[in-house]
matplotlib code that plots the C-alpha trace (Angstrom):
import matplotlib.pyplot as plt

x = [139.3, 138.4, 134.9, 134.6, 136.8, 136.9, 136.3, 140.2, 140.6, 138.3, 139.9, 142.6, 140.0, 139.8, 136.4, 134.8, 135.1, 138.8, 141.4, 143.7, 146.4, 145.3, 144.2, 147.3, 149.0, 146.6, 147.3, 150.6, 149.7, 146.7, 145.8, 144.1, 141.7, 139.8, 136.0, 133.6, 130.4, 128.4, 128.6, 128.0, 125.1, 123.6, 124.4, 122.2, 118.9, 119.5, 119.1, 116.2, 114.2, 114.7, 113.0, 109.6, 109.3, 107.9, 106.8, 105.9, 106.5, 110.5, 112.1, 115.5, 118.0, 121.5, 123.3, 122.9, 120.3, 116.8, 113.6, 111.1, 107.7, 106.3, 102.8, 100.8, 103.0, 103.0, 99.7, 102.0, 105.0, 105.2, 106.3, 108.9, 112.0, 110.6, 110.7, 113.9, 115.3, 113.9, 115.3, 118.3, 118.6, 117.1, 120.1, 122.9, 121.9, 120.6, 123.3, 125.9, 126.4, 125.5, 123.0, 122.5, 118.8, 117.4, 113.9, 112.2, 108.7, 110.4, 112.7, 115.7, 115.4, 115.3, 118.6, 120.3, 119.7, 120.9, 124.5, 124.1, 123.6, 126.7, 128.6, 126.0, 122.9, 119.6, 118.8, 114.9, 113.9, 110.4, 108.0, 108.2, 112.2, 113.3, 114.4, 116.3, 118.3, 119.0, 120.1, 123.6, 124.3, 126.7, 125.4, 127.4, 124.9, 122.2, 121.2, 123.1, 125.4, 128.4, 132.0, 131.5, 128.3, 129.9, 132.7, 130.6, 128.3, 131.3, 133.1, 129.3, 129.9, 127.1, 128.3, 125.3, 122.4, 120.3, 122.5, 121.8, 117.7, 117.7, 119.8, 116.5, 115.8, 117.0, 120.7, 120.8, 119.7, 122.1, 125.5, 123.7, 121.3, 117.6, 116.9, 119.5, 118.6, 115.4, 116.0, 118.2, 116.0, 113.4, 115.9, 117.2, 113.9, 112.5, 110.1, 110.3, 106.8, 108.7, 106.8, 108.3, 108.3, 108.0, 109.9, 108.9, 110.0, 113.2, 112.9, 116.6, 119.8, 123.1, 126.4, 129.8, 133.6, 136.1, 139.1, 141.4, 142.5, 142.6, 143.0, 139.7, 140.4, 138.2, 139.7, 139.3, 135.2, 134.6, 136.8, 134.6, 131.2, 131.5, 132.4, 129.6, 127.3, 127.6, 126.9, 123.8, 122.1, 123.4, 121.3, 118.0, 118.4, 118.2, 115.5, 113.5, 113.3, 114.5, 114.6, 113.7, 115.7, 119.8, 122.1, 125.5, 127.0, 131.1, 132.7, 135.9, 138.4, 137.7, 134.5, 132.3, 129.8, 128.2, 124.8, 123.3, 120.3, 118.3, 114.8, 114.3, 111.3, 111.7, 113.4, 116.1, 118.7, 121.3, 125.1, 126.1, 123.0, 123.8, 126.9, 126.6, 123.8, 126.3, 129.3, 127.7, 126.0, 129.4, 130.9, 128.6, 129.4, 132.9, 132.9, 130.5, 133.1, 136.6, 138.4, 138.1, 141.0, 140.9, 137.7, 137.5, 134.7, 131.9, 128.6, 125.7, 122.5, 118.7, 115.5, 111.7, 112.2, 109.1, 108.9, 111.0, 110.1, 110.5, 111.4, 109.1, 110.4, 109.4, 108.7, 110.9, 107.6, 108.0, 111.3, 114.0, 117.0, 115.6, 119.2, 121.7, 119.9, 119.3, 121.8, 120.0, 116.3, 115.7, 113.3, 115.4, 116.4, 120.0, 118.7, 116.9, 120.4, 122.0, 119.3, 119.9, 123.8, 123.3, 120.9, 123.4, 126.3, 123.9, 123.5, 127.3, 127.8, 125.1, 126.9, 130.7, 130.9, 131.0, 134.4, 133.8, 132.4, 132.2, 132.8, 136.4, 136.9, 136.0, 137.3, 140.7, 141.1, 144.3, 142.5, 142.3, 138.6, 136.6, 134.6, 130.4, 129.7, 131.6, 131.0, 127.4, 127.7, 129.7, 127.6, 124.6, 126.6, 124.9, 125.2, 122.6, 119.3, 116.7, 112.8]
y = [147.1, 149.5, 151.2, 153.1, 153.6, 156.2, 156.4, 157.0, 153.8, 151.8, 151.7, 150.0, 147.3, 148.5, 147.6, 148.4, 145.4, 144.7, 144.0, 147.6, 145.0, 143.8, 147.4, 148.5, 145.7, 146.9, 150.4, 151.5, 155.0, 154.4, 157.1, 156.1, 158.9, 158.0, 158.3, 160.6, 158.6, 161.4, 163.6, 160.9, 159.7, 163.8, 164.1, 160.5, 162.1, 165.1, 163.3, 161.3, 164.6, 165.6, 162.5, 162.9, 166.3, 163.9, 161.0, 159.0, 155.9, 155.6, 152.7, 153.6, 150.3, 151.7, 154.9, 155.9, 154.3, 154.3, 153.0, 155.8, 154.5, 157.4, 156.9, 159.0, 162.1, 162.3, 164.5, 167.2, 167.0, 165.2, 161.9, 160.0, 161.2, 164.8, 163.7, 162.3, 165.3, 167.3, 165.7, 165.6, 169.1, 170.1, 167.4, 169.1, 173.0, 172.0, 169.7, 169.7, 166.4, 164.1, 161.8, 158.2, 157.7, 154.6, 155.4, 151.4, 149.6, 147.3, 147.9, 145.7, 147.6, 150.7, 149.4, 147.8, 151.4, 153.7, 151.2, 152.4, 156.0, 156.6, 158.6, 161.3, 161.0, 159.4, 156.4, 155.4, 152.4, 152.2, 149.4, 148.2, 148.5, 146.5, 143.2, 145.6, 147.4, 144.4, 141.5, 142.7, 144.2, 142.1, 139.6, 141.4, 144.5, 141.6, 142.3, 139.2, 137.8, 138.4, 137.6, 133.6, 133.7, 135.6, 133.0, 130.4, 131.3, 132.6, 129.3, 128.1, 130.7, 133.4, 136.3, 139.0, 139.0, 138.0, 134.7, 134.3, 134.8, 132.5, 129.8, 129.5, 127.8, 124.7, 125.3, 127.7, 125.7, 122.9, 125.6, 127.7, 125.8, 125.6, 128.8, 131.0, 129.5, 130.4, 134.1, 135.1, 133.5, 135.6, 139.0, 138.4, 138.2, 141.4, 139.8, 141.1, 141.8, 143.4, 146.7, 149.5, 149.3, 152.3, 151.8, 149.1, 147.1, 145.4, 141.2, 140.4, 142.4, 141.2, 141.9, 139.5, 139.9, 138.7, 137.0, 136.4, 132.8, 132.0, 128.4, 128.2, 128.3, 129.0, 132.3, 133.9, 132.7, 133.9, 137.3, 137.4, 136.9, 138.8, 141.5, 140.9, 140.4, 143.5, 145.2, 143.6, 143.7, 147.1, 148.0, 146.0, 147.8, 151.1, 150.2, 148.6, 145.4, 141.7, 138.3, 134.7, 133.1, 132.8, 131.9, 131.9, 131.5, 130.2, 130.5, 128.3, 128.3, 127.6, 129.8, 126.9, 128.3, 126.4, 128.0, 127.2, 128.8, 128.1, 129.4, 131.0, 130.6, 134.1, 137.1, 138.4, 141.8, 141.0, 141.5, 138.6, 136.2, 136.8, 135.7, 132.6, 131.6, 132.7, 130.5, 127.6, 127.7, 128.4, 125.5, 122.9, 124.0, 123.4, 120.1, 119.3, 119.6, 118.8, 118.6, 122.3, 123.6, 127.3, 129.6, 133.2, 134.8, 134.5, 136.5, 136.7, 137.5, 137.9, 137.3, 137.0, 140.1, 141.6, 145.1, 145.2, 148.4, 146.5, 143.0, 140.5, 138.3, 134.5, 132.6, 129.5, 127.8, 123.9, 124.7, 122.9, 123.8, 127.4, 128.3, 125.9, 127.2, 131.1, 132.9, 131.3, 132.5, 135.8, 136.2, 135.1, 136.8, 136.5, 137.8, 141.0, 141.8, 141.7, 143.8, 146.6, 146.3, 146.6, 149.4, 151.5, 150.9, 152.5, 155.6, 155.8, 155.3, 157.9, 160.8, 159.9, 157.7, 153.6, 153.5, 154.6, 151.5, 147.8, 144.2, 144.0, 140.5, 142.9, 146.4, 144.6, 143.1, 144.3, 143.1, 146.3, 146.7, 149.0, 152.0, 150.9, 153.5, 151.8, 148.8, 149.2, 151.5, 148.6, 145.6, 148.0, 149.6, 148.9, 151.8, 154.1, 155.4, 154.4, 155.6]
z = [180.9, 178.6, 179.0, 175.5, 172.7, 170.7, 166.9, 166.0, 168.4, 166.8, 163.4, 164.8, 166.2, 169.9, 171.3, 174.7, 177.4, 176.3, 178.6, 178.4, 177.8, 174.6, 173.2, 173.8, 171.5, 168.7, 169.2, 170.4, 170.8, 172.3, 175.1, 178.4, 180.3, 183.5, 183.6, 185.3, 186.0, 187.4, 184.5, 182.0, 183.9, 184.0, 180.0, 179.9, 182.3, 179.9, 176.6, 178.0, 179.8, 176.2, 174.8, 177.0, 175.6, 172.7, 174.4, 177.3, 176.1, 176.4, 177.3, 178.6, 177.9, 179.3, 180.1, 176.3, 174.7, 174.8, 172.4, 171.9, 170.5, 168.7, 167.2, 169.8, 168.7, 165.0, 165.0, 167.6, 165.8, 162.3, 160.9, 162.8, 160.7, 161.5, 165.3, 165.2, 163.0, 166.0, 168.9, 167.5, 167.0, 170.6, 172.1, 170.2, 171.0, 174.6, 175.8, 173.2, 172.2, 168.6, 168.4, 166.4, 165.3, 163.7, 162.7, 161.8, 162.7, 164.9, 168.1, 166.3, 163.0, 164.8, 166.8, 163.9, 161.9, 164.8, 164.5, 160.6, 161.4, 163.8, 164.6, 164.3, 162.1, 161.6, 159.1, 158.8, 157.5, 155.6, 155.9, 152.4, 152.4, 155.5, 153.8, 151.3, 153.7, 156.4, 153.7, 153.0, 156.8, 158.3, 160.8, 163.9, 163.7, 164.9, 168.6, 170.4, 168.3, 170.3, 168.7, 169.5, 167.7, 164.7, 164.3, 164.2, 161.7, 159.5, 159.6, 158.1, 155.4, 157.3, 156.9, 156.2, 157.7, 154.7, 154.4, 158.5, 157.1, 154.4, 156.3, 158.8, 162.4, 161.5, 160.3, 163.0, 165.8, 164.6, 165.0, 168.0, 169.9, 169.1, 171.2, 170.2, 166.1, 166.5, 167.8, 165.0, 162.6, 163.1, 164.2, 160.8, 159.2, 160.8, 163.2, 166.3, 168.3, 171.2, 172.5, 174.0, 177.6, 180.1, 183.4, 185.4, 188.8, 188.1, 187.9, 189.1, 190.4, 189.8, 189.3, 188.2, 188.9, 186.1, 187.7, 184.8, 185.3, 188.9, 191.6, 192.7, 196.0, 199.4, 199.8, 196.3, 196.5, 199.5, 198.3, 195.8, 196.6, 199.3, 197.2, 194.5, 197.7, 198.8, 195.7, 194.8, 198.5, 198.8, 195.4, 196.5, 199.8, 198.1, 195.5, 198.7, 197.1, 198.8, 196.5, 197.1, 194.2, 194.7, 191.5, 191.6, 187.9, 187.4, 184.3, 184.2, 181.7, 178.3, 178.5, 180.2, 182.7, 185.6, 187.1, 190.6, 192.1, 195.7, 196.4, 200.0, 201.8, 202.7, 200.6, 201.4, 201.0, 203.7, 202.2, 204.4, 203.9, 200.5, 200.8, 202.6, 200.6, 197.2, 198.9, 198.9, 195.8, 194.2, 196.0, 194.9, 191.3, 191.7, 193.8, 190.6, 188.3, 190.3, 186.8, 185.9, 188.4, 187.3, 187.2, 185.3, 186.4, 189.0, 189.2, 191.8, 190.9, 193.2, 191.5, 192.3, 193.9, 196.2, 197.7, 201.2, 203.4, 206.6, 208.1, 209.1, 211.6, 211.8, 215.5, 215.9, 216.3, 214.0, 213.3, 215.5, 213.5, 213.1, 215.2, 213.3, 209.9, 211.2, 208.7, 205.5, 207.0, 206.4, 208.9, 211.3, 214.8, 213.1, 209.8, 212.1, 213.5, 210.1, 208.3, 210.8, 210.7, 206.7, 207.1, 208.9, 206.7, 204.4, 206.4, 206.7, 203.0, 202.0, 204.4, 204.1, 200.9, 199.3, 201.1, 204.5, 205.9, 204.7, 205.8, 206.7, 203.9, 201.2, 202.9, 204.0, 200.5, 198.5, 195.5, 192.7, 192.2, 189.5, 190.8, 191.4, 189.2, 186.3, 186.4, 186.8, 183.6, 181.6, 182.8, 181.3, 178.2, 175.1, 172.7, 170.7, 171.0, 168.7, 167.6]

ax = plt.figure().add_subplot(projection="3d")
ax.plot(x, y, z, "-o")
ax.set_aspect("equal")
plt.show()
């Protein structure tokens, strides 16, 4: 898949999250490098240790993007195009790299001007001149409309964003869905009463596995969501956070997507709870729709999250089928074993590394899988940085 493309690549209509396949069809001489997480991530903390030389309030989206909400700082260091004009500067001396700016009123403007401004400068839109400057922006700048969204709307004859504007919640909801209408409605109109947000306690943790086209069979699920398991326990492990909520989405072929989700009585941030719990939710999905034969992608996700520094355990008191039921109760005396197993395959992984150690479906897999650090950076990847 490719994770970033550069500007030369782009031209020739290579995008980030395409199959290497296809980009290399579009581009013949197309060059492929391999990553280096850890210094992207250190450029990232060092463009945003730069930002809260200016502000507190910075809401850090992805890798590369943040939203910086500067009205406590113009009386330090000017109006906001002087802020960005400074931060900008500090970035490329300090740490040597351009920066995209979209200076706006709203987060979306400010998003939608930082696309304008790339690959290196700073557009600011003014109050009085929003409506101006969006209407004849094509509608893929908008914040969620994705390429199915796009053709949609262009087979309406919506192509700008001031067409998507004047078109209004009801058109919209008739070609997207009433939620979805009513979202770009008022994206395309400017309204958008989102604040910036300083860091707080995640809601949910997840992660998905594309599978191409693939026989849904026993073995590929359990593969799978073992594999996804393992990464999203092993990240609420190290945040010291458990979940009660379960959902287990399957996308089969022809892009249709079937979501299940169970509610614990008791949280949970075992890999293999996880994965029994993920197992079966994935299986009633597909005994729910025995037509679809082939599935293309699976995710795993753990919500209503709570803080998790130790385990409780739960007396068998009232419960008769505590044993037959024990791996689904996390408070379990099987859930106490499996937290401490889990606990020190952490302690092996921090000392020796991801690879040392792991549950032998996923370790003995000869299934190709993408570096953590990468996926976790192209699940996130949104682009930007914005004032």
């Amino acid at each position: 898949m490719v994770l970033a493309a550069s500007y030369e690549a782009r031209s020739y209509g290579v995008r980030g999250g395409m199959p290497g396949w296809r980009a290399r069809q579009l581009c013949g001489d197309l060059l492929f490098v391999r990553g280096h997480f850890g210094r992207y991530q250190q450029f990232g903390d060092d463009v945003v240790s730069v930002f809260h030389d200016f502000t507190p309030r910075v809401e850090r989206v992805s890798i590369d993007e943040a939203f910086l909400d500067v009205a406590g700082a113009v009386h330090l260091f000017g109006a906001p195009t002087e802020i960005a004009a400074a931060i900008r500067r500090r970035v490329r001396d300090e740490i040597g790299l351009p920066l995209s700016v979209g200076v706006a009123r709203t987060k979306h403007l400010a998003k939608v001007a930082s696309q304008v401004a790339k690959p290196d400068g700073i557009v600011a839109v003014a109050p009085g001149d929003e409506r101006d400057f969006l209407d004849p922006l094509p509608i893929g700048l908008i914040w969620g409309v994705g390429p199915t969204t796009e053709r949609r709307l262009h087979e309406a004859g919506i192509s700008t964003i001031g067409q998507l504007a004047k078109a209004g919640s009801p058109i919209l909801g008739s070609l997207l869905g009433q939620a979805t209408g009513a979202k770009l409605a008022a994206l395309s109109a400017n309204v958008d009463e989102r604040a910036v947000e300083t860091p707080a306690r995640s809601k949910s943790m997840g992660a998905q596995a594309a599978l191409g086209r693939r026989d849904a069979t026993p073995g590929l699920i359990r593969e799978t969501l073992g594999y996804l398991a393992d990464r999203v326990a092993g990240r609420l492990r190290k945040a010291t956070l458990a979940g009660h909520t379960v959902t287990v989405r399957v996308r089969f072929s022809h892009l249709r997507s079937v979501t299940r989700s169970v509610t614990l009585s008791v949280a949970t941030s075992t890999t293999l709870t996880l994965t029994e719990v993920a197992e079966r939710l994935a299986h009633s999905a597909i005994l729910d729709n025995e037509r679809e034969r082939e599935i293309t992608l699976i995710a795993v996700s753990v919500s209503n999250l709570r803080p998790d520094h130790s385990l409780q355990l739960e007396l068998a008191l009232g419960s008769p089928d505590w044993r037959r039921n024990a791996g689904l109760r996390s408070g379990s005396v099987v859930e106490a074993f499996r937290w401490g197993v889990d606990r020190s395959v952490d302690a092996i992984r921090d000392k020796f590394g991801r690879t040392a150690i792991g549950y032998a479906t996923v370790a003995l897999s000869a299934a190709e899988r993408v570096p953590e650090e990468f996926r976790e950076l192209a699940e996130r990847r949104q682009g930007g940085s914005h004032a």
